[in-house]
C-alpha positions as CSV (number, residue, x, y, z in Angstrom):
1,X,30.1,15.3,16.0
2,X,31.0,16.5,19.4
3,X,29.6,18.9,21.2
4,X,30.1,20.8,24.9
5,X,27.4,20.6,27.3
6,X,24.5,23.2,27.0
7,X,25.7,24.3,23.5
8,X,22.9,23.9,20.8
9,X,24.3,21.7,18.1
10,X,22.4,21.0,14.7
11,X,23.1,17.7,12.9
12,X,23.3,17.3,9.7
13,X,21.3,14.2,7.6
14,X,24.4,12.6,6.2
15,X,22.5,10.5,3.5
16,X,22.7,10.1,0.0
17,X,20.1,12.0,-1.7
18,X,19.1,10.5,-5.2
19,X,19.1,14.2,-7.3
20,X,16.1,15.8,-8.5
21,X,13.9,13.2,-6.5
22,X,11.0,14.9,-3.8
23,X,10.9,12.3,-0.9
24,X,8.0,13.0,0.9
25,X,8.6,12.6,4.5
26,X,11.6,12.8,6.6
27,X,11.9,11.6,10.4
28,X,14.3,11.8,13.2
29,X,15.0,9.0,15.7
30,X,17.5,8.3,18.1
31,X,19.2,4.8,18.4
32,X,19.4,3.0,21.7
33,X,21.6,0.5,22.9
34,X,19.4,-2.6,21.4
35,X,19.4,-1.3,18.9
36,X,15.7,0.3,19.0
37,X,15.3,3.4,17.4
38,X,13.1,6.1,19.3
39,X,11.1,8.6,17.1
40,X,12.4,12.3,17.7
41,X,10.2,14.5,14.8
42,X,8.6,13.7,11.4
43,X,7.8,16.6,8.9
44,X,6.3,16.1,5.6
45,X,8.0,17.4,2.8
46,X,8.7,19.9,0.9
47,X,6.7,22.5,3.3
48,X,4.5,20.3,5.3
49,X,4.2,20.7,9.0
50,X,6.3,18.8,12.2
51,X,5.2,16.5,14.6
52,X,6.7,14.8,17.0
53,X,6.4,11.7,18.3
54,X,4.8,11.1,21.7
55,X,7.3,11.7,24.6
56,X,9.7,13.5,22.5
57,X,11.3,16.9,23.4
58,X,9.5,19.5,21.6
59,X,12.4,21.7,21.3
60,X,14.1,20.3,19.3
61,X,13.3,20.7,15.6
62,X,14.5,20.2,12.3
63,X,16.4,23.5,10.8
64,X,14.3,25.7,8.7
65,X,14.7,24.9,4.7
66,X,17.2,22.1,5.8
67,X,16.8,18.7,6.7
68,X,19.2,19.3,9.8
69,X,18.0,18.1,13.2
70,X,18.5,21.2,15.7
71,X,19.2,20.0,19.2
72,X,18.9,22.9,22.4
73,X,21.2,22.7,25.1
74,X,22.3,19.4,24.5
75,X,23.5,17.4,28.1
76,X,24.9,13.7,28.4
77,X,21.4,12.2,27.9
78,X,21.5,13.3,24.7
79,X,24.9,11.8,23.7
80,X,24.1,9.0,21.1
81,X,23.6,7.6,17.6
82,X,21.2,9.7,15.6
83,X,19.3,8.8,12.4
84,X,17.9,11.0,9.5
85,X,15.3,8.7,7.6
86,X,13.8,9.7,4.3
87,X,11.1,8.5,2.9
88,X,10.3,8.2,-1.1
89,X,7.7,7.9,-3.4
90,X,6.3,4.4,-4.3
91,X,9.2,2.6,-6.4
92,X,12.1,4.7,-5.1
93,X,14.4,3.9,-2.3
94,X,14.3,5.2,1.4
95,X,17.3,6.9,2.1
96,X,19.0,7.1,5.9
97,X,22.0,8.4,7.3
98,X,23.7,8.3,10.7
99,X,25.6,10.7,13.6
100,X,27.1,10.2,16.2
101,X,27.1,13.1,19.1
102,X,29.3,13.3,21.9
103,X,29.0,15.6,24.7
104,X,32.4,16.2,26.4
105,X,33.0,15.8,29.6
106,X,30.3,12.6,29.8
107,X,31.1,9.4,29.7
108,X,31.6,7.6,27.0
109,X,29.0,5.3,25.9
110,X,28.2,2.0,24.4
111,X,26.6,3.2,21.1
112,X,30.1,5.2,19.9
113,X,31.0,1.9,18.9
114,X,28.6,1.5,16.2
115,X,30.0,2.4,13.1
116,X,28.6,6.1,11.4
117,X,28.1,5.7,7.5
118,X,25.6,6.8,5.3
119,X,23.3,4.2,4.2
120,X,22.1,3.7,0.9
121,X,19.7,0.8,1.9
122,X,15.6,0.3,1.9
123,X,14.5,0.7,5.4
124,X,11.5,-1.8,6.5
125,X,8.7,-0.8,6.5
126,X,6.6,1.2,9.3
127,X,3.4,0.9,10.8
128,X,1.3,3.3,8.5
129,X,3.0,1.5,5.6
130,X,1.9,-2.1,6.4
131,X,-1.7,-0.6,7.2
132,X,-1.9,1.3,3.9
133,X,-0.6,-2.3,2.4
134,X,-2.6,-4.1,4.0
135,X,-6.0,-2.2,3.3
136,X,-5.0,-1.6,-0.9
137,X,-4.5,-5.5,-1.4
138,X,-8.1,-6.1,1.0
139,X,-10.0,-3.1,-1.1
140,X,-8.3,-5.0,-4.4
141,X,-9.5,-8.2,-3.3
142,X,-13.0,-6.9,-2.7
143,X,-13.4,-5.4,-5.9
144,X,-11.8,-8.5,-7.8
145,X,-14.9,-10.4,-6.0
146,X,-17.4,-8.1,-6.9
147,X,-16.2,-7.9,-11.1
148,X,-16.0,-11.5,-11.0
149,X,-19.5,-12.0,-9.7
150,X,-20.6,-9.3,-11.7
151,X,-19.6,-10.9,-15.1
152,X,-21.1,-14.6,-14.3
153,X,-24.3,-12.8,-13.3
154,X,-23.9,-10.8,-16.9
155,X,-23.3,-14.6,-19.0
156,X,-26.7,-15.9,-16.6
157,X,-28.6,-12.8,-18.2
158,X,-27.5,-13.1,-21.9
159,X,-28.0,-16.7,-22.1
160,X,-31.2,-17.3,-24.5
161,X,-33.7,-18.9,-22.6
162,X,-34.7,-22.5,-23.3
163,X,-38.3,-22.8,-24.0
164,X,-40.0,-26.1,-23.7
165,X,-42.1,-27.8,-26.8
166,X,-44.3,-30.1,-25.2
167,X,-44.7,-32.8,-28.5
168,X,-48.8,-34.1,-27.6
169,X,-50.3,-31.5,-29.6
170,X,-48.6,-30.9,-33.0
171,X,-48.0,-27.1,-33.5
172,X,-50.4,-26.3,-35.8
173,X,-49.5,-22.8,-37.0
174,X,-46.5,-24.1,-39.2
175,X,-48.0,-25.1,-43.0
176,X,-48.1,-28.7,-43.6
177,X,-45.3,-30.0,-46.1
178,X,-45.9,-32.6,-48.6
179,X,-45.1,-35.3,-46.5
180,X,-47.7,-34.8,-44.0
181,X,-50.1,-34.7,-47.0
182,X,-49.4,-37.6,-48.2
183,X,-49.5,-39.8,-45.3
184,X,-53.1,-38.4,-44.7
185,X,-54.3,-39.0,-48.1
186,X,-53.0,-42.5,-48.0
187,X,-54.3,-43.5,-44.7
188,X,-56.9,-46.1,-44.2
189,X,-60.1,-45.2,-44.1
190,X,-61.4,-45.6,-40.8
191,X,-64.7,-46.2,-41.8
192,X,-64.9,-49.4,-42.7
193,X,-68.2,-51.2,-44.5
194,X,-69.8,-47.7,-45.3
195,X,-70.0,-47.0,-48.9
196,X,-69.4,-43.2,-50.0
């Protein structure tokens, strides 16, 4: 796209949309040589509000109802490689497209080299991703610990306690079968010489 010095300009976000999907956030950056991408403006989606990242121009927007990057009085700094990043829900694809400005009369820079096509690819992950990663699988794994030691505590209550029959006194309480009878009946008589 090409533009003349203080005109305002409004890119478009040349990217692929998958139809009928609601991607949730989408964010500005401009490329640098490097290639290092510096964040412009963020806005959550469908009505949600606009920040913009620290040391970015707050002028410049995104176009009302649109996902179009507005620019103010564009000048030579601003000549570049701009990116339109989408972000979708968990188990869609990221969408991102790319646009070149020039300003006339500047010179012409490194970064017009770079090729301008849409991108249908997954973008890597950002900061605030990792982080929310990163504390789900540590909140999973605490919570994994605390079922498992949970159920083992559980079996260590059920279990039927073990009681302890000490056999040096016979347990007296149970009837005597006719085994034990018999063996008392037919003992010896333990009083020997005495005539009954």
């Amino acid at each position: 796209m090409k533009a003349n010095p203080d005109q305002n300009v409004t890119l478009p976000c040349v990217t692929i949309l998958k139809p009928g999907l609601q991607y949730w956030a989408c964010r500005w950056y401009k490329e640098s040589v490097d290639p290092r991408l510096t964040g412009l403006v963020s806005k959550t989606l469908p009505n949600g509000t606009m920040r913009w990242y620290v040391g970015a121009d707050t002028r410049i927007s995104l176009q009302k109802d649109t996902l179009n990057l507005q620019l103010p009085t564009v000048t030579c700094s601003d000549q570049g490689v701009y990116q339109c990043y989408l972000a979708a829900p968990v188990g869609e694809q990221n969408r991102e497209g790319r646009v070149l400005l020039t300003v006339t009369g500047c010179p012409r820079d490194v970064v017009e080299k770079v090729p301008v096509v849409p991108v249908d690819i997954e973008s890597p992950l950002d900061l605030l991703d990792v982080l929310m990663l990163s504390m789900s699988l540590l909140l999973l794994l605490v919570m994994g610990s605390f079922l498992t030691l949970l159920c083992l505590k559980k079996k260590q209550w059920n279990k039927p306690k073990k009681t302890t029959i000490h056999s040096l006194y016979p347990d007296l309480s149970a009837p005597l079968k006719k085994q034990h009878l018999f063996t008392i009946l037919m003992s010896p008589n333990p009083r020997k010489g005495t005539n009954v």
